[in-house]
C-alpha positions in Angstrom: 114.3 130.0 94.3 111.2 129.1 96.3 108.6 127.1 96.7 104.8 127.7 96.3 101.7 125.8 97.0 99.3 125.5 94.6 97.1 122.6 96.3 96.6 120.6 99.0 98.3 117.6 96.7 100.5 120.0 94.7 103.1 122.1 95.1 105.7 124.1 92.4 109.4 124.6 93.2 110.6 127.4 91.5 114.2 127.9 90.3 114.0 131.6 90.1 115.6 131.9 86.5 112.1 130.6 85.1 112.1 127.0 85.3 109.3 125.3 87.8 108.7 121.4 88.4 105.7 119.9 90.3 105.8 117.7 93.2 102.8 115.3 94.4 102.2 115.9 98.5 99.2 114.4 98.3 100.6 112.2 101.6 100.1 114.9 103.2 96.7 115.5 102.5 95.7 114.0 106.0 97.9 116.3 107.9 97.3 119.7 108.7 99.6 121.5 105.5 96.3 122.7 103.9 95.3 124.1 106.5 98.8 126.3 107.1 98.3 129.8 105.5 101.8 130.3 103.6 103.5 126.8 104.6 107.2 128.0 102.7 106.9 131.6 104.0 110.2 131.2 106.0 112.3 129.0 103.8 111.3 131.2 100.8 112.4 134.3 102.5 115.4 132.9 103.6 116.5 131.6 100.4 115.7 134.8 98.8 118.6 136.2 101.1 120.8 133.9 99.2 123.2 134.8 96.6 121.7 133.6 93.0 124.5 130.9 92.9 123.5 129.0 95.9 120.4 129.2 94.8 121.0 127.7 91.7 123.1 124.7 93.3 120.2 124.0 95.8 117.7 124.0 92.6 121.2 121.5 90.9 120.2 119.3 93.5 116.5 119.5 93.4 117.0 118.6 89.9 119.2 115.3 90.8 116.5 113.9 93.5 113.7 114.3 91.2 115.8 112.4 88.1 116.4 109.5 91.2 112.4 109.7 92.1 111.3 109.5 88.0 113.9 107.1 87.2 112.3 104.9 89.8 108.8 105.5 88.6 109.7 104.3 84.9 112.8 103.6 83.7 114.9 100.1 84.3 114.2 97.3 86.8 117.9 98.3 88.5 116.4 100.8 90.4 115.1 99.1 94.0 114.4 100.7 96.6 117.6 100.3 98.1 119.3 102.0 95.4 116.6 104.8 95.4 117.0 105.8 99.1 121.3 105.8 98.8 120.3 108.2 96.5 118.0 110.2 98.3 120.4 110.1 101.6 123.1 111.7 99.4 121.1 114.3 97.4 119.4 115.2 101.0 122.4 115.4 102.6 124.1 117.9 99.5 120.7 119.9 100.1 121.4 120.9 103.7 125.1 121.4 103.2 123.9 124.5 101.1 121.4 125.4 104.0 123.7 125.5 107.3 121.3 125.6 110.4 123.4 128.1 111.7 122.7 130.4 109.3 118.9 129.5 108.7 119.2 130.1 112.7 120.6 133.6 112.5 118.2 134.6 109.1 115.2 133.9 111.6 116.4 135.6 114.5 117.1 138.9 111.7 114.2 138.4 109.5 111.8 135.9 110.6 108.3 136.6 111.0 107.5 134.0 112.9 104.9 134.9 115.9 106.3 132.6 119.6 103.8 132.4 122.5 102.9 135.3 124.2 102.4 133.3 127.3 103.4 129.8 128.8 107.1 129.2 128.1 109.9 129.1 131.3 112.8 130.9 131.3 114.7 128.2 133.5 113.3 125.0 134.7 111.8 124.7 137.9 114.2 123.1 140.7 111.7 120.4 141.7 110.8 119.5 138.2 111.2 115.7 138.1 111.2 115.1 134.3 112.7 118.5 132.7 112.6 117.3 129.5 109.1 117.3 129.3 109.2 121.3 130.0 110.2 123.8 126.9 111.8 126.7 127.8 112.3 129.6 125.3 115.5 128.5 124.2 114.0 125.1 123.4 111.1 126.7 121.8 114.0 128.6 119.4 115.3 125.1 118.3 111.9 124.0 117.5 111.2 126.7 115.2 114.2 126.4 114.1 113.7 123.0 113.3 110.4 123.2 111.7 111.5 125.8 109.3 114.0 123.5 108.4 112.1 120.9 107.4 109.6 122.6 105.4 112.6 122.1 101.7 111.9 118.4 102.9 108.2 118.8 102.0 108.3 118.1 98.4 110.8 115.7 98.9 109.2 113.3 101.3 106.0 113.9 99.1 107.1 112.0 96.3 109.5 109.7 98.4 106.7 108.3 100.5 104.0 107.8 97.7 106.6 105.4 96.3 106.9 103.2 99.1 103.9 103.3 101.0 102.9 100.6 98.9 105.8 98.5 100.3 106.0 99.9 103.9 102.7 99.9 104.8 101.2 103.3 106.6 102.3 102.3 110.1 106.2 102.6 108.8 106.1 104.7 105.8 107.3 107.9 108.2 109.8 105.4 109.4 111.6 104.8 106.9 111.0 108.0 104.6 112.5 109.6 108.1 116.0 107.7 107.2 116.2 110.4 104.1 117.9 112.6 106.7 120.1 110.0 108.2 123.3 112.4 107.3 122.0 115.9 107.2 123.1 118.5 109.5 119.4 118.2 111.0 119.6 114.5 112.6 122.7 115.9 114.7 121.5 119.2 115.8 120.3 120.1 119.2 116.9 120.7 118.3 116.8 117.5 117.1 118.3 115.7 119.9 116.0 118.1 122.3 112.9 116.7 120.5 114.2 113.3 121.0 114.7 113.6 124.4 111.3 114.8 124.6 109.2 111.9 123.0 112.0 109.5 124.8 110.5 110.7 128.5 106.6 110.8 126.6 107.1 107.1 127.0 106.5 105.8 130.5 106.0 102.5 131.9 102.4 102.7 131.8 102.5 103.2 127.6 100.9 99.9 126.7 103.5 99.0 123.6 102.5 95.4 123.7 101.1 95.5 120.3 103.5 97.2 118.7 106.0 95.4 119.6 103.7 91.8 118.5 103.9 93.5 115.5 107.8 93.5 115.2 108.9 96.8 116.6 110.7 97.0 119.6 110.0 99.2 122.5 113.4 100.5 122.4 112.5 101.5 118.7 109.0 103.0 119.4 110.6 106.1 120.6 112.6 106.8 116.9 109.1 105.5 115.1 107.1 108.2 116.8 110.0 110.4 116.1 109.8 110.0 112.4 106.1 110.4 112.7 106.3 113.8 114.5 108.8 115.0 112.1 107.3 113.6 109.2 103.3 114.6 109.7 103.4 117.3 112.3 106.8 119.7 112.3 107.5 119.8 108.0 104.0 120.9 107.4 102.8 122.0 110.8 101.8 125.3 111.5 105.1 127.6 113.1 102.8 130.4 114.3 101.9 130.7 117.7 98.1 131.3 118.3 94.8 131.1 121.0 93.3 129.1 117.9 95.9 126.6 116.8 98.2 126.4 119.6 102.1 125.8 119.1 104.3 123.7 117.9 104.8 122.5 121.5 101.4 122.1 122.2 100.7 120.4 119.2 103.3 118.1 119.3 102.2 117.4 122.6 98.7 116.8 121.8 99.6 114.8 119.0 102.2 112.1 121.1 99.5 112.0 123.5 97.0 110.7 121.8 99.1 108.1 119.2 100.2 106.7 122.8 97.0 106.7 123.7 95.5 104.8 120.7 99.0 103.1 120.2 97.7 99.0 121.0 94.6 100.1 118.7 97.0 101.8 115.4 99.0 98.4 115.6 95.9 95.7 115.5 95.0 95.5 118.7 95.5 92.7 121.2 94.1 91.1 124.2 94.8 89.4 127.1 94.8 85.1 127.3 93.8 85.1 130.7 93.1 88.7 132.2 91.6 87.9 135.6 95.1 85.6 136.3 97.7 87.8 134.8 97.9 89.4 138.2 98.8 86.4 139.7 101.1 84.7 137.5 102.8 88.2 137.2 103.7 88.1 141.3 104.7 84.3 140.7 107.0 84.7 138.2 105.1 82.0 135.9 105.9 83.9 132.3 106.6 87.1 130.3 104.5 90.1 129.8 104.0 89.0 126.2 102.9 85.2 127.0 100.0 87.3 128.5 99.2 88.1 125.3 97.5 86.6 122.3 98.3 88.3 118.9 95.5 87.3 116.0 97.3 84.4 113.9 95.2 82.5 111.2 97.7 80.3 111.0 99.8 78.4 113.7 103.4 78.2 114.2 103.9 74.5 113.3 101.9 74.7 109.9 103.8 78.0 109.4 106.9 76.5 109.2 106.1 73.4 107.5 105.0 75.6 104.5 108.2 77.6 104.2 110.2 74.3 104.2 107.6 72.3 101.5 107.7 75.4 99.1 111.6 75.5 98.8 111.2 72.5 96.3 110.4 74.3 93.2 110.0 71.2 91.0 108.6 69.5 93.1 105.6 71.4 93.7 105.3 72.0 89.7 105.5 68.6 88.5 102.5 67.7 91.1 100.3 70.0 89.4 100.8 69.7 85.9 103.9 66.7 85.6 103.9 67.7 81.8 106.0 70.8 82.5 109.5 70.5 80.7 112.0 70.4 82.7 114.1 73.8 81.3 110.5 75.9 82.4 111.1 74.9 85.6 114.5 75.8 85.5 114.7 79.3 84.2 111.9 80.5 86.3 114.0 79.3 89.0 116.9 81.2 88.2 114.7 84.1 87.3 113.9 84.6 90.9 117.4 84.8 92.1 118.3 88.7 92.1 114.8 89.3 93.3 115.3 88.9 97.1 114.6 92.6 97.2 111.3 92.5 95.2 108.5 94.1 96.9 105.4 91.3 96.9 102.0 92.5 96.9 98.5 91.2 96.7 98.2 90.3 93.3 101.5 88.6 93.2 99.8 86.1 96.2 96.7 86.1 94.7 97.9 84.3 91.6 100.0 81.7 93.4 96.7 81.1 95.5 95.3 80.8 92.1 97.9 78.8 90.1 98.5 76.5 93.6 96.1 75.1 95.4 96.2 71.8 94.9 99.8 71.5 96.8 99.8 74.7 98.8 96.9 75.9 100.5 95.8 79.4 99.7 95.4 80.4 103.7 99.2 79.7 104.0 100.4 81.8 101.1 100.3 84.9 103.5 102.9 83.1 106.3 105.3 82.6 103.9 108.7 84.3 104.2 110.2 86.5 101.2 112.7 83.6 99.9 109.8 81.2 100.1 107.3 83.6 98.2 109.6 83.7 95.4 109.5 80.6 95.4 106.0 79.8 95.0 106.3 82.7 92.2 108.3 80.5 90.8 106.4 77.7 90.4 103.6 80.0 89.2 105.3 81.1 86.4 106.4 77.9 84.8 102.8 76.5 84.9 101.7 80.0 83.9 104.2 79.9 80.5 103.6 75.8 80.2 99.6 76.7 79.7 100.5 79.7 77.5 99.4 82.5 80.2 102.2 84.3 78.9 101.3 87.9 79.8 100.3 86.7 83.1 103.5 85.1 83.9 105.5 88.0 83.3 103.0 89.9 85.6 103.8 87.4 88.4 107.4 88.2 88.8 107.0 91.8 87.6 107.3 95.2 89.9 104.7 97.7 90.6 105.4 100.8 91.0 102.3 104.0 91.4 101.8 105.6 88.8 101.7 109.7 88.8 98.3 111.5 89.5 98.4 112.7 85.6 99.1 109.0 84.3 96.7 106.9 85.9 96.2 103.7 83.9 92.7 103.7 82.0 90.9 100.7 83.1 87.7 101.5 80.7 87.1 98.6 78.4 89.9 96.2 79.6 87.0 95.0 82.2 84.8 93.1 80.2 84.9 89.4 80.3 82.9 87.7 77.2 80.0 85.9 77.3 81.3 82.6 76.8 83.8 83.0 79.6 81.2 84.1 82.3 78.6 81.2 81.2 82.1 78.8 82.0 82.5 80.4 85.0 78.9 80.6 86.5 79.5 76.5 85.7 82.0 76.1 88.1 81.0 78.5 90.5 76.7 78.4 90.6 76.6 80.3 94.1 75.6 83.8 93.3 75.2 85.6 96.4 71.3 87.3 97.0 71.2 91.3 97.2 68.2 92.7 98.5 69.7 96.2 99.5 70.0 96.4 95.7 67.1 94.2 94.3 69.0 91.6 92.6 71.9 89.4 92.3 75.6 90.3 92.5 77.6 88.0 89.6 79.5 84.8 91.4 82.4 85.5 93.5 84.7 84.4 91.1 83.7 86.8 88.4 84.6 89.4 91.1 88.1 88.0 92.3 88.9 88.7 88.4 87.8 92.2 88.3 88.8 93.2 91.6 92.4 91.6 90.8 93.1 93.3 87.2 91.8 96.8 88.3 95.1 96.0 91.2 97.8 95.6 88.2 95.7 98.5 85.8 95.6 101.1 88.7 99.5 100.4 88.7 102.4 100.3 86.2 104.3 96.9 86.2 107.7 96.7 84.6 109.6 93.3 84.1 112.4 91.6 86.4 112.0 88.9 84.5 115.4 87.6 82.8 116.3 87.3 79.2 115.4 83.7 79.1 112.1 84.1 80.6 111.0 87.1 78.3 112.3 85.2 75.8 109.8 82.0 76.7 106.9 84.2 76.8 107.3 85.0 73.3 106.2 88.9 74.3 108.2 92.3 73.3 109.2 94.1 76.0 111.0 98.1 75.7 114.0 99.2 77.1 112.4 100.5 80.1 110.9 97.0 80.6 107.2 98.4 81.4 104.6 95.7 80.9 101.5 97.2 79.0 98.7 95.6 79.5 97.2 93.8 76.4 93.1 94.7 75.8 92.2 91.3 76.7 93.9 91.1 80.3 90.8 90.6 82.1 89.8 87.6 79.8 92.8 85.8 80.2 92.8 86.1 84.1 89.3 84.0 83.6 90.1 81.9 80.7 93.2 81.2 83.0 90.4 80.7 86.0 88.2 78.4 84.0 91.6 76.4 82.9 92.4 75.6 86.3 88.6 74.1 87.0 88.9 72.3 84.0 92.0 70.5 84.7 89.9 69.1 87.7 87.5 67.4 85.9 87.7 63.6 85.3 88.8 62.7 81.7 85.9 61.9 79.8 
């Protein structure tokens, strides 16, 4: 049983009775993992100390988190993302009931080759030392490679884990969350652990500007666990464990690595800047307002408008009817029931893009981005009837559907699929005649709206899309869909996101 890495994106766990699986870590490609000599050396050589039978149960469960993580990735829209981290919690936490730190402690101490620091580690604190746990002792230094070493069966793990939700976390939070994986693991309530907590806890002093951050919608009192997750997730499970003059630590890289996201914290979360800086001072000593009235976060649109579009949206029919008041009434109502078991679904661009698309005329397209969850779905909604009322059917499965990334080796082709016909693009340049000048490239780039369609089919052919879509719907759209309910992409996609285009500027022309 080990693990070996082949790449910087790749690596191959090995059962030991001649059965290997690959693991994507291309996450990790930004950290320092490539650049660690033998990154497994110590968890390999402990589990070859392992009798053959634990071995084999830690490969068992291996096996069961990669079945949760490709099951996911293609099989049945049941799976959310909810469902896929209970089942990551559990496998994790079976993994490291198999691995006791204890013993993974004692194995090093034996047989570990890891190299400390010759120099610059206390034996005992100093008595005057006002914030000791800033200061590592040796002991401390034990946990931490203790720790780190501990990590490293995580690797693969997190690998595949995070490149599934990134897309729905975002790359401020993705550590965040993928950090919850070891929410009931031996790991979360060792003393290493907690050490390392109380260490990034004290990092964080008054003068840490966490205005941003917490604009942003996380709390100061949860900076300290976010910047916990990101340690443990980008530094210690890939980090070098070897002590050197060129690389440092683990402390000092830790160190170095806290300092500067604190640092550069206001600037990772947007960036924000004061109303009124030369009166803060005084408003401050007069008690005229909060710290974070001193602040304005960057809002395109205000609060007022904000709310009036999450209360207009809710009225599904309403906002149909207006645009095309043809629609039959029973399109409007399953689309409407369709969205009801997908409070969880995770929205993306091309999902707004097509209800600032489809919507205009009774929702403007700057407010699609303000709305809430609830009210999104419900603009998806009313995209989907119009969508299946015009025939669009292939693009009003799309708009309720899930993506999901695809892996490296299954990329989808976009090739052909690109091309728009002639006809099409001669309709087009007749509703939009701007085409905007190039002289970097000595001639003209196509009209804008030729470029919104490309730009927004290579978004759903870069991904794979399956169906939430209920039996009723699918049924409406007339279009056969599998058991694992993935939506393949017809050959003419990209034409009927601008026949679709050209049908909505046509509908704005006065009847002849």
């Amino acid at each position: 049983m080990r693990i070996e890495q082949t790449d910087k994106g790749t690596c191959l766990l090995h059962s030991g009775t001649g059965v290997s699986s690959a693991w994507n870590v291309s996450v990790f490609e930004r950290t320092r993992y490539s650049g660690v000599d033998d990154v497994f050396r110590d968890i390999n050589g402990y589990w070859s100390y392992l009798s053959a039978a634990r071995q084999q149960r830690i490969w068992r469960v291996y096996e069961s988190i990669r079945v949760a993580l490709d099951n996911y990735n293609s099989i049945e829209e049941a799976m959310t993302l909810k469902t896929l981290g209970d089942l990551m919690i559990e496998g994790v936490c079976a993994l490291y009931k198999e691995m006791p730190l204890a013993e993974l402690e004692q194995w090093l101490r034996l047989y570990g080759k890891v190299v400390y620091p010759a120099t610059g580690l206390r034996k005992v604190h100093d008595p005057d030392d006002p914030m000791p746990d800033r200061t590592y002792l040796v002991a401390d230094y034990q946990g931490l490679v203790l720790l780190t070493t501990a990590l490293r069966p995580m690797v693969p793990i997190w690998g595949e884990y995070i490149r599934l939700i990134k897309q729905g976390t975002g790359s401020l939070y993705k550590e965040y969350i993928a950090m919850r994986l070891l929410g009931r693991s031996s790991i979360v309530e060792s003393p290493a652990f907690e050490r390392l907590r109380r260490y990034i806890e004290c990092s964080i002093t008054r003068e840490t500007d966490t205005s941003a951050a917490v604009i942003a919608g996380l709390s100061r009192s949860e900076i300290p666990e976010w910047l916990l997750a990101v340690v443990t997730v980008r530094r210690m499970s890939v980090g070098e464990v070897d002590a050197s003059e060129e690389s440092g630590s683990i402390i000092t890289n830790i160190y170095g690595f806290v300092t500067s996201t604190l640092n550069d914290l206001n600037k990772k979360f947007g960036g924000i800047k004061e109303k009124y800086p030369e009166d803060n001072a005084s408003n401050a000593d007069e008690g005229g307002g909060s710290m974070l009235e001193s602040y304005r976060p960057r809002q395109r649109v205000s609060s007022g408008d904000t709310t009036l579009f999450n209360v207009a949206i809710t009225d599904i029919e309403n906002h149909v009817l207006q645009t095309d008041p043809t629609v039959p009434p029973h399109l409007i109502q399953i689309c409407t029931q369709n969205i009801a078991h997908l409070s969880s679904l995770n929205i993306t661009k091309h999902h707004m893009d097509m209800v600032k698309w489809v919507l205009p005329s009774v929702l403007s397209p700057r407010a699609v981005p303000s709305l809430y969850q609830e009210q999104l779905l419900c603009a998806l909604a009313a995209t989907q009837a119009l969508l299946l009322h015009w025939g669009f059917n292939e693009l009003a499965l799309w708009v309720t559907s899930e993506g999901r990334q695809p892996d490296a080796h299954n990329v989808a082709s976009l090739g052909a699929k690109m091309r728009i016909s002639p006809e099409l693009i001669e309709r087009l340049n007749y509703f939009y005649p701007y085409i905007f000048n190039s002289h970097a490239n000595g001639g003209k780039k196509p009209n804008q709206a030729y470029t919104d369609i490309i730009t927004l089919a290579q978004n759903i052919l870069t991904n794979h899309w399956y169906s939430t879509s209920i039996e009723s719907v699918i049924k409406e759209s007339g279009i056969s869909i599998d058991a694992s309910r993935r939506l393949k992409p017809s050959a003419n996609l990209t034409e009927n996101l601008a026949a679709l285009v050209v049908h909505i500027n046509q509908r704005k022309e006065p009847p002849l």
